[in-house]
N, C-alpha and C positions, 0 to 999 in steps of 0.2 A: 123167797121161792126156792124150792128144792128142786132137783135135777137128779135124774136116773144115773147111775155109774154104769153104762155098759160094757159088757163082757168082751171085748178085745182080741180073745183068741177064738172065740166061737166060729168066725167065717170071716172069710174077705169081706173090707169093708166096702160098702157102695164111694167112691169117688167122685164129686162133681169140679171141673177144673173149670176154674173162672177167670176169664179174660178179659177186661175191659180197654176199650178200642176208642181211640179217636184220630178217625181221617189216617188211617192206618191201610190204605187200599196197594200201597206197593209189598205190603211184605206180607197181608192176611193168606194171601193161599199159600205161603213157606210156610207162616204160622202156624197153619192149620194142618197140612201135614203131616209136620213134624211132632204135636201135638196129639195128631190122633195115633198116628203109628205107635207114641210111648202111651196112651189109654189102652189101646188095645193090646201091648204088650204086658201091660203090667196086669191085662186080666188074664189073658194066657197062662201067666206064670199063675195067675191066681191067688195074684197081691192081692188086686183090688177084684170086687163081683165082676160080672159080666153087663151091669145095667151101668155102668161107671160114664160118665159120661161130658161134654166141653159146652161148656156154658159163656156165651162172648156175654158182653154187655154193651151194647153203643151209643156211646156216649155224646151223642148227637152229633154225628159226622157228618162234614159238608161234601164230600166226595162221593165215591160208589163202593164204601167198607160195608154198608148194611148191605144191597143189592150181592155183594159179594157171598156174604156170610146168608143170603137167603139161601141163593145158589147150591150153599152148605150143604145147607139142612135140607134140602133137595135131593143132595144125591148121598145122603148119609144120613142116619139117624143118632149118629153118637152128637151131632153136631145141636145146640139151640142156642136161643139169643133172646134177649131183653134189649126193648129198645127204648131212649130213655126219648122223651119230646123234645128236651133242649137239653145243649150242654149244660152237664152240675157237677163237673168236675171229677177227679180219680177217683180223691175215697167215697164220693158218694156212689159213683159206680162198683166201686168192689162190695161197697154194705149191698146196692139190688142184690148181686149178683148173689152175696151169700146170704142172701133172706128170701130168696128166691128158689133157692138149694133146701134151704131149710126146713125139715121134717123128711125130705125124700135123700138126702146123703149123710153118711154116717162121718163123712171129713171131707172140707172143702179145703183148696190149693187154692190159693188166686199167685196169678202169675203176669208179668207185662207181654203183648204181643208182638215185640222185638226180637223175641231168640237172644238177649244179651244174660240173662240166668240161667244159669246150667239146669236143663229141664232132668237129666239123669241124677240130681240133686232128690226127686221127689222118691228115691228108693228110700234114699239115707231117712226122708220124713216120715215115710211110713213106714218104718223100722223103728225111729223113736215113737212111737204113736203106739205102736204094740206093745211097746216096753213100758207105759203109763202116761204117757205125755198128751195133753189135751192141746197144748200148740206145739209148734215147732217154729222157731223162726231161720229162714235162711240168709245169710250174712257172709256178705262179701271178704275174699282171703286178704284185698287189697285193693288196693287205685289205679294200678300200673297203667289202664290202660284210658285215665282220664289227662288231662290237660294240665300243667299247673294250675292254674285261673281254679280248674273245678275242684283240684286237692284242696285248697288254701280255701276256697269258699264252703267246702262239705266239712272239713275240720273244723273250721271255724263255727259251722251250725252248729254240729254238733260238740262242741265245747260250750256253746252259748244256750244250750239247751238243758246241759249237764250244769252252767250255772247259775242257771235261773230255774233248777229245782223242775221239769220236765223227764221222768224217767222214760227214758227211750233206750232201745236195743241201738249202739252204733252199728254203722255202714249197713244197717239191715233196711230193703224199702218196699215192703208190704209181701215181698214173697215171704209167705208162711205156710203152713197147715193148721187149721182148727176141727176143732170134735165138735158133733152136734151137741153137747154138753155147751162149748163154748158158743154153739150157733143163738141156744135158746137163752143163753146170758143177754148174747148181745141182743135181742132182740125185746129185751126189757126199756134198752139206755133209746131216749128221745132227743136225744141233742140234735140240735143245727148244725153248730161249728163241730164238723166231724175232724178227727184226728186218732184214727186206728191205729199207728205208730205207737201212739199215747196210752190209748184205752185199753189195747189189748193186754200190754202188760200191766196195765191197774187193775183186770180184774182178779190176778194173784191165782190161776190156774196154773199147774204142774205143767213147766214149759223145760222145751229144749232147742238148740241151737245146732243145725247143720253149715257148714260152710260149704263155700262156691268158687269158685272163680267166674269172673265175669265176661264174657265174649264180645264181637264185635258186632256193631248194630248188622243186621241183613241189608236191611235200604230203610228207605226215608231217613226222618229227622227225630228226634226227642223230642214229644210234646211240652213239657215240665221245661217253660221260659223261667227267666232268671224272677222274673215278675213273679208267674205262679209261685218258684221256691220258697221266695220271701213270702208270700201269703201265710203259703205251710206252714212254713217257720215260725208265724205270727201266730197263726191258729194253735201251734203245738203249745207254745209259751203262754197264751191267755186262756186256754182249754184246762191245763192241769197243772197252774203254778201262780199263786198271789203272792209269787214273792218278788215282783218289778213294784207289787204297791211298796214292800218292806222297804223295796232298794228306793222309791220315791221319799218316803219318809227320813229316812238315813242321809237322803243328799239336802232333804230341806234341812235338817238339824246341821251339818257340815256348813252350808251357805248362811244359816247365823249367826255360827261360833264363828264365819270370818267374816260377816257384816261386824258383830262385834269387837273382834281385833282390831281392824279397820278405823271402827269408831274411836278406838282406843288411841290408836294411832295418831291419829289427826287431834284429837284433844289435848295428848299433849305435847304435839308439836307446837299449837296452836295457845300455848299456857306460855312456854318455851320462847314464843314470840318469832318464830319461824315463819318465813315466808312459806305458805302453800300452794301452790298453783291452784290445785285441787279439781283442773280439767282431767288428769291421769287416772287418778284416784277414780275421783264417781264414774267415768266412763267405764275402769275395771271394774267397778260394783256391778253398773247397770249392765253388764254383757252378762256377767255369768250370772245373776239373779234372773234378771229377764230369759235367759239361757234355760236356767233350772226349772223355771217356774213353764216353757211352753214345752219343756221334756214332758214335764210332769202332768200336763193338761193330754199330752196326747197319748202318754201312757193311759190317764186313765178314761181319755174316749174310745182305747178299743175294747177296754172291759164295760166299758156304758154301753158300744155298737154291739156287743155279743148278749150282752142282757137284753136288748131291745131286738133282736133276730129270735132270742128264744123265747120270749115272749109271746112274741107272733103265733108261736105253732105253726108253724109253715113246714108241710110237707119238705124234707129234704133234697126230693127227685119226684119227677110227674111218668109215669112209664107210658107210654104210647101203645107198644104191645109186645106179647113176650110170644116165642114160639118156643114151646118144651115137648122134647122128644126122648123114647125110650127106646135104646139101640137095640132092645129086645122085641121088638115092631111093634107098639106104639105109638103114636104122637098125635098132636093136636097145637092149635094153634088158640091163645087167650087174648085178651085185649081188656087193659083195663087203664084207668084216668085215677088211681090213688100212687099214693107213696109205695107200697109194699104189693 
C-alpha cells in the first residue's frame, strides 16, 4: 500500500494530543490545563491549525477521571475522549487514541497525563516534522530523578532488549509525534500483543529524536506496577525477536557437550577402578538439565501464548463511547461496541 507524501510547509498542521488515563482523578484537571493552554498557544503562534485539539483516552478508570474529563468537554471543546469498556492496558490505549485521530489530524502527540515529559518538548517535535520527519521520538536526557531500584531495573530492560535482538529507542516511552503517513501504516498491522516502542521503529519511517528532561510527578502514583513492566518487557522480546528460540537451541547444544564430558568422566574413572559416589555427579546433571529443559518449555510457551491470542482475532480494545469535538464549534457525541 502506498501513502501520500504531504506537503509540510503548506499550513499549520491540525494536531490531535492524545492522552490516555487511568484512575488519574488527582492530577486530570492540572493535566488538562496545562495541556490546553500549550494547544492553544501553539495555534496562536500558528504552529499547529486552529482545529488542534486533546484527545484523553480512559482506560477504564475505577474512580471519577472519565466524569472528570466529561466535565471537559463541557466547558471546552478543544477537549474529547474515548472511552474504552474495560481496562486494556497503555499501548492499547494510545493505538484508540491514534486511530481515532486518524484521517482528521495531520500529526498525533501522545503523551502521559502526569506532567512528568516536558510538554514544551512538543515545539522541538514539530520543528523536526517540518524538516521531513514522519516520527519523532522524545527521549529522556537521564534518570536523575528515578531511584536506584528503577536505574538498575530500566538499564537492565533495556540492555536485555538490545540483547535479545528487540530494536527500541532507549529511555524513550511512547512520547512521540507521528504523521498521518505513519497513522495510515499503522492501521494496516492487526496484532494482539501490542508493543509500539517496537513497531514504530520497524516500520523504517524518516524518524527523529528530541530530548527532555523529566519532571516531577504532580500527584497520584505511576500506574506501570513492576508486574505490568515485566509484561512489557515480555511482549517487546516475543513481539519482534525469535532470537530466545536461537538462545534455547545454543543452551541445549552446551547441556550435551557437558552431558557428554561428564559421561566421559565417570567412564574412565570407572575403567581406572575408582571409587565414584556418583550421588554429586547425577544430582549436577539432573539440576542443570532439568534446569535447561523447563527455561526452555517456558520460553517457548510464551511464543505458543502469543500465537494462540493472535489467532483469536480478538479485538484489541472494546470502546464504550467516544465524545469528539471540534474547537471550532462542533461536536457531537459517537458510541460504538468495535475495536476502532
Amino acid at each position: 500500500m502506498e501513502y501520500k507524501t504531504t506537503d509540510k510547509s503548506a499550513a499549520a498542521p491540525l494536531l490531535v494530543l492524545v492522552v490516555p488515563v487511568f484512575n488519574e482523578e488527582a492530577v486530570i484537571e492540572k493535566s488538562a490545563k496545562v495541556l490546553s493552554d500549550k494547544v492553544k498557544s501553539l495555534a496562536e503562534k500558528q504552529t499547529v491549525s486552529k482545529g488542534s485539539r486533546i484527545l484523553f483516552v480512559n482506560d477504564g478508570s475505577t474512580d471519577n477521571t472519565l466524569r472528570i474529563i466529561h466535565g471537559l468537554c463541557e466547558r471546552d471543546p478543544v477537549f474529547s475522549v474515548v472511552n474504552f469498556a474495560a481496562n486494556r492496558g497503555h499501548q492499547n490505549a494510545i493505538l484508540a487514541g491514534m486511530m481515532t485521530a486518524k484521517g482528521t489530524a495531520d500529526i498525533v502527540v501522545t503523551i502521559d497525563a502526569d506532567l512528568q515529559q516536558d510538554i514544551e518538548a512538543i515545539d522541538l517535535f514539530i520543528e523536526k516534522y517540518t524538516e521531513g520527519c514522519e516520527v519523532v521520538y522524545g527521549v529522556r536526557n537521564d534518570r536523575h530523578s528515578d531511584g536506584l531500584a528503577k536505574k538498575f531495573t530500566a538499564s537492565s530492560y533495556y540492555n536485555l532488549m538490545k540483547l535479545l535482538g528487540a530494536d527500541i529507542i532507549p529511555n524513550h516511552a511512547d512520547y512521540r509525534l507521528v504523521s498521518s503517513k505513519v497513522l495510515d501504516a499503522l492501521s494496516e498491522y492487526r496484532e494482539v500483543n501490542l508493543f509500539l516502542r517496537g513497531l514504530i521503529p520497524n516500520m523504517g519511517f524518516r524518524s527523529g529524536i528530541v530530548y527532555f528532561d523529566v519532571k516531577e510527578r504532580e500527584a497520584g502514583t505511576s500506574k506501570y506496577t513492576f508486574k505490568k513492566m515485566m509484561r512489557l518487557a515480555m511482549d517487546g522480546i516475543t513481539s519482534f525477536s525469535t532470537r530466545p528460540l536461537h538462545l534455547i537451541g545454543l543452551l541445549g547444544f552446551f547441556v550435551v557437550i557437558f552431558g557428554i564430558i561428564m559421561s566421559i568422566v565417570c567412564l574412565v574413572d570407572w575403567i581406572n577402578g575408582r571409587n565414584i559416589p556418583g550421588y554429586t555427579t547425577l544430582l549436577i546433571v539432573l539440576l542443570i538439565s532439568t534446569g535447561a529443559t523447563l527455561l526452555s518449555l517456558g520460553v517457548i510457551g510464551e511464543y505458543i501464548a502469543k500465537i494462540y491470542m493472535e489467532t483469536k482475532h480478538r479485538p484489541p480494545y472494546i470502546i464504550d463511547s467516544v465524545v469528539w469535538q471540534d474547537p471550532a464549534g462542533k461536536q457531537g457525541e459517537k458510541t460504538s461496541d468495535g475495536d476502532e
